[in-house]
C-alpha positions as CSV (number, residue, x, y, z in Angstrom):
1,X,11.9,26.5,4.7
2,X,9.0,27.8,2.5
3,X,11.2,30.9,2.4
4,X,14.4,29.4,1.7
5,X,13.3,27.2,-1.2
6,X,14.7,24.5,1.2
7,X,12.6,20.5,2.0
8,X,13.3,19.6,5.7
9,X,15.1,16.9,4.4
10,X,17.4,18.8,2.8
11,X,18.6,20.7,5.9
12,X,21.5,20.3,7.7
13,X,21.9,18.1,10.6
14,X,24.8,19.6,12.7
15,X,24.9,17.1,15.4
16,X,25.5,13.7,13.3
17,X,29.5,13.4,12.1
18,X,29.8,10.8,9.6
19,X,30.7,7.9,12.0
20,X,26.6,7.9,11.8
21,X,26.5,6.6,8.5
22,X,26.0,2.7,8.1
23,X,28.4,2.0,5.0
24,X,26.8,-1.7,4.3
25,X,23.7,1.0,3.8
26,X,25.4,2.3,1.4
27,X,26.8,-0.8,-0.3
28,X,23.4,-2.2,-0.6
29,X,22.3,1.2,-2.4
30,X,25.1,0.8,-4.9
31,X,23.5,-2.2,-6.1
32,X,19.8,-1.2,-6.2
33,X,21.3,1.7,-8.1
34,X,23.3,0.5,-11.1
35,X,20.8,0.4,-13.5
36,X,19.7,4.5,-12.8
37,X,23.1,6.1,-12.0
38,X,25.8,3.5,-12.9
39,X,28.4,6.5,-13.1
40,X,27.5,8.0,-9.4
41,X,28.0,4.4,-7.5
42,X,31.4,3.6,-9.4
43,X,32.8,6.4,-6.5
44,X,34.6,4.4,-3.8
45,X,34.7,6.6,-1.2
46,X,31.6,7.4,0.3
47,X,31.7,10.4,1.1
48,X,32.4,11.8,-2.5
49,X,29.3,9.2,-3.5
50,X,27.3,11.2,-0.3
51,X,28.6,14.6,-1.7
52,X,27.7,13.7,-5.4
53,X,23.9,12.8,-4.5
54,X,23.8,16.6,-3.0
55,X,23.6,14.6,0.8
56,X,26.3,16.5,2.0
57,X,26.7,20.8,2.5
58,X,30.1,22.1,3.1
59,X,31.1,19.1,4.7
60,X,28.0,18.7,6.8
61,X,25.5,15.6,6.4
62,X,21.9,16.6,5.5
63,X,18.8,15.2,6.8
64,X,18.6,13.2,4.5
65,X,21.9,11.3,4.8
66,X,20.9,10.1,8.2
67,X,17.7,8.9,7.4
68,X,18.9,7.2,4.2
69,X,22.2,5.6,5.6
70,X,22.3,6.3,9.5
71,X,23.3,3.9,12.0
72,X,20.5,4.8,14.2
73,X,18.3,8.3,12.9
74,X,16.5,7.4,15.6
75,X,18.9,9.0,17.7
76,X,18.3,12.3,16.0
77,X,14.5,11.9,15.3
78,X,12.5,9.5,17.6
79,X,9.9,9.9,15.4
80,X,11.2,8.1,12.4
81,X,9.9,4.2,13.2
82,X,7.3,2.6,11.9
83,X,4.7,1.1,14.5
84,X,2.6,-2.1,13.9
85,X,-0.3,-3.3,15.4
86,X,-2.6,-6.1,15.4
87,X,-5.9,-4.8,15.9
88,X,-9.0,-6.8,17.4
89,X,-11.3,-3.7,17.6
90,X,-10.8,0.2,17.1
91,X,-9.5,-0.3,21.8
92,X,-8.3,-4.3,21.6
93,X,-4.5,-4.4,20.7
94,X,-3.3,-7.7,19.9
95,X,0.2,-7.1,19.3
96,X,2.9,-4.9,18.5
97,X,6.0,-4.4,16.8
98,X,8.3,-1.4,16.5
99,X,10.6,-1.1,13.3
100,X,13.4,1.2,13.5
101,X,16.7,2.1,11.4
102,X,17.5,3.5,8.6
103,X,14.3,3.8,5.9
104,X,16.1,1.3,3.1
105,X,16.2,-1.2,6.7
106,X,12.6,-0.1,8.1
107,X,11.1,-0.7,4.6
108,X,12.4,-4.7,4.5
109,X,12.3,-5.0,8.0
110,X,8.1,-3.6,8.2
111,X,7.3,-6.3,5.1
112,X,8.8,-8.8,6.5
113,X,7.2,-8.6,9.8
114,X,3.9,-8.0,8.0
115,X,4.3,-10.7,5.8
116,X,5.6,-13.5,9.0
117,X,3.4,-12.3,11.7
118,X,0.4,-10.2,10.9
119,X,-1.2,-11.5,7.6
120,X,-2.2,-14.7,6.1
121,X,-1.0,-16.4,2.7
122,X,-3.2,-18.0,0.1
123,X,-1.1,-20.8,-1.6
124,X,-1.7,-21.8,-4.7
125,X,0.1,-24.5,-7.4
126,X,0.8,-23.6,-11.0
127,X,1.6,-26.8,-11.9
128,X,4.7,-28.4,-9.8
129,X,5.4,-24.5,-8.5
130,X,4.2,-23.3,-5.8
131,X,3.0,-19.7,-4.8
132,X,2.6,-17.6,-1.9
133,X,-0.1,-15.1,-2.4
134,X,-0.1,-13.0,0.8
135,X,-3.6,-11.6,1.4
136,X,-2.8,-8.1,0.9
137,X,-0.8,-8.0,-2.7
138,X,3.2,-7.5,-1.6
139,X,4.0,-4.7,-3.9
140,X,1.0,-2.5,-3.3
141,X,1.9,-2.4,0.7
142,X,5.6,-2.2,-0.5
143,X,4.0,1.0,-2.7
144,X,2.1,2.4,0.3
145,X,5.1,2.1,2.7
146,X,7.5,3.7,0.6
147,X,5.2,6.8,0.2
148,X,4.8,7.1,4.2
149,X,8.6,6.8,4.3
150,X,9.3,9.5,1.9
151,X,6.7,11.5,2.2
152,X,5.4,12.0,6.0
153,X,6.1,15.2,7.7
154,X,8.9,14.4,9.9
155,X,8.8,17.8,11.8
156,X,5.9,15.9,13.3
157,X,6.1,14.1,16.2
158,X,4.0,11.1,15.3
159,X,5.1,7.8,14.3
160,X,4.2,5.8,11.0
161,X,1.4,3.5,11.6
162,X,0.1,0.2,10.1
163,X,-2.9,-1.1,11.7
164,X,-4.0,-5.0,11.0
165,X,-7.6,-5.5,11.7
166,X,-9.7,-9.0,11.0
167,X,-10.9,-7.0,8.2
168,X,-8.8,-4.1,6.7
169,X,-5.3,-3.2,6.7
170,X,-4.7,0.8,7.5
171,X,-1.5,2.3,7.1
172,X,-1.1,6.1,8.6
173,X,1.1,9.1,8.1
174,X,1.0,12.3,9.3
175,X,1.7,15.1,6.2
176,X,-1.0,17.1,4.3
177,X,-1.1,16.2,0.5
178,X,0.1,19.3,-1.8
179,X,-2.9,21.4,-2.4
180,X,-2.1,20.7,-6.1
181,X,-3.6,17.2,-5.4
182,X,-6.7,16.8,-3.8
183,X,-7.1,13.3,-2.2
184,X,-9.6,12.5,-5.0
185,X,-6.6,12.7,-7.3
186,X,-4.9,10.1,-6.4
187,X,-6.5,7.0,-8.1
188,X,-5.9,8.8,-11.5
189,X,-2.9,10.6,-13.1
190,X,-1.8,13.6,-11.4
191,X,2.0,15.0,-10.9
192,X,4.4,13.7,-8.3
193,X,5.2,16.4,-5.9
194,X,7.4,15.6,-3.5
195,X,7.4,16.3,0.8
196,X,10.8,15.3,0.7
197,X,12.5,15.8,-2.4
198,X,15.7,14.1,-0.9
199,X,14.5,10.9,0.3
200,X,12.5,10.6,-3.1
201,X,15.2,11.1,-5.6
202,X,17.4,8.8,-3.7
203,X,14.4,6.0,-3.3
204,X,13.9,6.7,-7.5
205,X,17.5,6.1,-7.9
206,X,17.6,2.6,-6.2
207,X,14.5,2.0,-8.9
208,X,12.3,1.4,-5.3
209,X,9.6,4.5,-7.2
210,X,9.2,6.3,-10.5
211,X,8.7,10.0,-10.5
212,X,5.8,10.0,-12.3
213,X,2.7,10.0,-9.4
214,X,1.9,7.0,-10.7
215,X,2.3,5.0,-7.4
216,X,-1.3,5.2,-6.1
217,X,-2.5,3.9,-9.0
218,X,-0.3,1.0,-8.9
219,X,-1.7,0.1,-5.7
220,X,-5.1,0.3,-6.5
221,X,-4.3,-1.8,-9.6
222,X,-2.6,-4.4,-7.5
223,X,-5.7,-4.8,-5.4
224,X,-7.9,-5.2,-8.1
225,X,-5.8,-7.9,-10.0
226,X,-6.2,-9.6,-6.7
227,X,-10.1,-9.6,-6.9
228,X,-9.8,-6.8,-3.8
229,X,-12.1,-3.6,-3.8
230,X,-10.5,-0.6,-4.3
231,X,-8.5,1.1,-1.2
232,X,-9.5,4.3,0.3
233,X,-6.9,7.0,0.3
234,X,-7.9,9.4,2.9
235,X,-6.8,12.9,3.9
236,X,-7.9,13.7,7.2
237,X,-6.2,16.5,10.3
238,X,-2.8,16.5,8.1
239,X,-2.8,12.3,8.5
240,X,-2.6,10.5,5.2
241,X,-4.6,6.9,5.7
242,X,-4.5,4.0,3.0
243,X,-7.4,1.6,4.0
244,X,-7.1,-1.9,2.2
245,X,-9.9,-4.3,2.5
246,X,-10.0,-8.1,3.0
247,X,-13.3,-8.5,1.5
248,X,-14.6,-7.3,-1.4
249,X,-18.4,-8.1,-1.1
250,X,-19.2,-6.1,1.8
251,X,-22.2,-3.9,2.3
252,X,-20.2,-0.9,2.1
253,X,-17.8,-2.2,-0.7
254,X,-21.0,-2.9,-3.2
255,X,-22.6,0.9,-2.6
256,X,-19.8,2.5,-3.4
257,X,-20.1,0.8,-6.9
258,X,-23.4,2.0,-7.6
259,X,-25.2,-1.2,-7.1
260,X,-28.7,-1.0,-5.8
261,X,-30.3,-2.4,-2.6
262,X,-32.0,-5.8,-4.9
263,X,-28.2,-6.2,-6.2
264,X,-26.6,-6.1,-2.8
265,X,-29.3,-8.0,-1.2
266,X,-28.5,-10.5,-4.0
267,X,-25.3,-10.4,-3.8
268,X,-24.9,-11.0,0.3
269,X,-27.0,-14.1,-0.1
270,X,-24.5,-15.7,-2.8
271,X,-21.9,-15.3,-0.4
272,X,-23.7,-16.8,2.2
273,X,-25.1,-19.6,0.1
274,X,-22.4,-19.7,-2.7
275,X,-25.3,-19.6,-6.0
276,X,-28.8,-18.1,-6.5
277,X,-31.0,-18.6,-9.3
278,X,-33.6,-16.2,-10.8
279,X,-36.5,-17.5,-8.9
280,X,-34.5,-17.3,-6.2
281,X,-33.8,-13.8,-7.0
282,X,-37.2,-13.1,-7.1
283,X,-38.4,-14.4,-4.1
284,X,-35.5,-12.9,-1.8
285,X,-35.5,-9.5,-3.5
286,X,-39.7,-9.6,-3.8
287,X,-39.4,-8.5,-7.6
288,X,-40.5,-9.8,-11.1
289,X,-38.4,-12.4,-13.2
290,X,-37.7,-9.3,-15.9
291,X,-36.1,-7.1,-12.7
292,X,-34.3,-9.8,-11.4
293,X,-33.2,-10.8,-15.0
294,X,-32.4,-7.4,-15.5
295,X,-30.5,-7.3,-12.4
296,X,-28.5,-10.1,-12.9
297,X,-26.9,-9.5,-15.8
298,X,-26.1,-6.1,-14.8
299,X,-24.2,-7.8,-12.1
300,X,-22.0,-10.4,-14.7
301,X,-21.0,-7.2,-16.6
302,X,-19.7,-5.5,-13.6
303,X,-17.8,-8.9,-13.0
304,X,-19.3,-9.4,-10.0
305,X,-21.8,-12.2,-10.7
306,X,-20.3,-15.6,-13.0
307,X,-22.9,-17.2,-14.6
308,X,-23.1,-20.9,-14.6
309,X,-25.5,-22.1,-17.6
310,X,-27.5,-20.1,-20.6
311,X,-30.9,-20.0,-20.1
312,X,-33.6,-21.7,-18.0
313,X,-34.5,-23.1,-14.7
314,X,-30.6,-24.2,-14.7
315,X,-29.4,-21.5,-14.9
316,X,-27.3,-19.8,-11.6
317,X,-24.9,-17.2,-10.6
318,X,-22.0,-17.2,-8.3
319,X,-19.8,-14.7,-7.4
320,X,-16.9,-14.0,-9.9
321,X,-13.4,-15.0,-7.9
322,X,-10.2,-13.9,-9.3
323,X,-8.2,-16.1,-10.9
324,X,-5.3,-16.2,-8.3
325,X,-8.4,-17.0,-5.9
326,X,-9.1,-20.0,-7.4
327,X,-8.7,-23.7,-5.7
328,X,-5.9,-22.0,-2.6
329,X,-5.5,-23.0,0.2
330,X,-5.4,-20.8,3.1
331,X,-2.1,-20.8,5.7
332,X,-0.8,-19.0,8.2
């Protein structure tokens, strides 16, 4: 393929005829798509609209096509499902759901089933509205899903995995990054090269992604507007891992943004006890009033303390919530 110039997506599949291809697929696509190629979708017949987004080689379906708008790819690629688990511990399995389809179906159908079954909504009132705030923000999974979709290495033989623990959400691909972007690169601007150049330009073209690599760093923006740390993008064997955490004042969480062992001490015993004050500070962290002063208002400018009065024995600190945190009520 390297040779050829050629994607695997962009292949050839010689045993699908086009009685594989789901037309309310296609339908649906149409209407994601006005906006982005409102001259393409005005075809009627679908296989001039197939032939017209390069889905189609002398008369042949690509890859691509069956992935996008097959009946069942599955039937050419049993690899190309999307497994969820509910995870107790790294060996305890909960539960389990398989999504298959087409990836326009497997991408609903694996956020819906995330957002019913496996993870918990905060809800919250804005006046006589109500919101849902699932616990995990919707379109940085959306983000993360759509990246596995498009860009996993479907020679592989592995499945797509998203694994719910109490604690952390993982989501796992198998495909090695471009060596044009390390895995460091990911939580800053870098290029968008990619796997699949197929599946991406038809996912751009329902407006589902941008081309600009910016997609990672939408999802760690999502997770911080939620008042969640940042997720871990992790390269690892040719498997792509996304890590999202539940809890942002972990011990782990707090070193990785610099804070010393006083401030995470400090910190852990504010989310225990909900305040501390400076003599407080002092006593649990066995350090003078200027340190723990000192301390502490490192932590409010690094929004992770809130302090609660201006000077003097009344003063406290608690830990700094988000604002969609703020008086919900949690559901299942």
């Amino acid at each position: 393929m390297k040779k050829s110039g050629s994607t695997w997506d962009d292949i050839v599949e010689e045993r699908a005829g086009f009685n594989e291809i789901n037309n309310d697929s296609i339908e649906k696509f149409k209407k994601y798509a006005v906006d982005r190629i409102p001259s393409i979708i005005k075809e009627t017949v679908n296989t001039t609209l197939l032939q017209k987004l390069n889905l189609i080689d002398y008369g042949d379906l690509k890859r691509a096509a069956i992935l996008l708008f097959g009946n069942d790819p599955q039937k050419f690629y049993l690899q190309s499902v999307v497994r969820i688990g509910k995870f107790l511990s790294d060996t305890e399995i909960q539960t389990t759901d398989i999504v298959k389809g087409n990836l326009f179906t497997q991408l609903e159908s694996a956020l819906e089933i995330l957002r019913t079954k496996y993870l918990v909504s905060n809800i919250k009132y804005e006046g006589i509205h109500r919101r849902d705030i699932l616990e995990y923000p919707y379109e940085a999974l959306r983000e993360a899903i759509i990246n596995a979709l498009i860009h996993r290495d479907y020679s592989g033989t592995s499945q797509i995995q998203i694994r719910v623990y109490p604690d952390k959400l993982m989501l796992m691909n198998e495909g090695k990054l471009p060596p044009e972007i390390p895995v460091e690169k990911l939580k800053t601007n870098h290029l968008s090269i990619p796997r699949n150049t197929l599946l991406a330009k038809i996912f751009y073209y329902a407006g589902f992604i941008e081309s600009w690599g910016h997609g990672t760093i939408k999802i760690v923006e999502n997770c911080m507007e939620q008042g969640l740390p940042e997720p871990d993008f992790i390269e690892e064997n040719g498997v792509m891992t996304v890590v999202f955490y539940k809890d942002k004042w972990t011990e782990e969480n707090l070193k990785k943004r610099g804070l010393n062992d006083r401030q995470i001490k400090a910190v852990l015993y504010v989310k225990v006890n909900g305040k501390i004050t400076n003599q407080e500070y002092q006593v649990i962290c066995e350090t003078s009033n200027r340190t723990a002063t000192r301390d502490s208002a490192e932590l409010v400018s690094l929004k992770i303390f809130q302090q609660i009065g201006t000077t003097g024995k009344g003063t406290k600190y608690i830990l700094r919530r988000h604002k969609d945190a703020k008086d919900a009520t949690k559901t299942s």
